[in-house]
N, C-alpha and C positions, 0 to 999 in steps of 0.2 A: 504494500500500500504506500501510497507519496504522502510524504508527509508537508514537503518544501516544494510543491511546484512549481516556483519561481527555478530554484535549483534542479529539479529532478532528484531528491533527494527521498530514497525510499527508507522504509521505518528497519527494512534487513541492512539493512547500510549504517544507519546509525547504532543497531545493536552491535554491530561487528568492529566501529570504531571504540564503544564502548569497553568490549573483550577485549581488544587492542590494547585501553589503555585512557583512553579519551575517560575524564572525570568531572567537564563543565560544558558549560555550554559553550565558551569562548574557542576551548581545546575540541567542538566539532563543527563551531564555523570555522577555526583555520583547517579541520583534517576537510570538511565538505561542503563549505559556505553554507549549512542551512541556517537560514534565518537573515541571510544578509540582503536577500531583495526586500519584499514586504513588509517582512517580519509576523505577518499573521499566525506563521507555525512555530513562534518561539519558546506559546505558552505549551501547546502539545509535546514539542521537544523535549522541553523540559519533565516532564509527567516520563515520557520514555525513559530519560535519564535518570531519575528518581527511580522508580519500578525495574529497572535492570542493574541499578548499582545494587539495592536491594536484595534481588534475587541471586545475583553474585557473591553477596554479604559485603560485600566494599566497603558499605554503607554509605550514605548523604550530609556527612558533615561538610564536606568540601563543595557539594553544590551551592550557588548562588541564587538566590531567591531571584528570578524572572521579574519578580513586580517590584524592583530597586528601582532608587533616582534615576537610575539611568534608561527609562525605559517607562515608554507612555503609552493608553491606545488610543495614539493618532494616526492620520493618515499616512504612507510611507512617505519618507521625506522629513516628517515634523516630528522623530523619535529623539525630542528634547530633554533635557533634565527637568526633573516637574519638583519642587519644592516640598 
């Protein structure tokens, strides 16, 4: 299933960079730009990354909360720091 259609970025894609090694969000838009068109898939992203560092037992300390200053839902383009 696509998660990033902007990218082409399927959800077996993103678990495989996870196995890899990938432990944020930031470490799978540099391995597969998801999230870097739109940004509409960054919340789902994120849920993937959570639920397989999990199932891995890695755990989610290291993940970055999706809904930080740095990340608004506005249109692509206007993903400003929001106060």
């Amino acid at each position: 299933m696509y998660v990033c259609v902007c990218r082409a970025v399927k959800s077996r894609a993103l678990e495989a960079a996870i196995d890899q090694g990938a432990t944020s969000i930031t470490a799978l838009q540099k391995r597969l730009a998801v999230g870097t068109g739109c940004g509409q898939c960054l919340s789902f992203t994120e849920e993937i990354l959570r639920e397989k560092l999990t199932a891995n037992d890695t755990g989610t300390r290291n993940v970055v909360p999706l809904r930080s200053k740095f990340y608004d839902a506005g249109p692509p383009g206007r993903h400003a720091a929001t106060s």
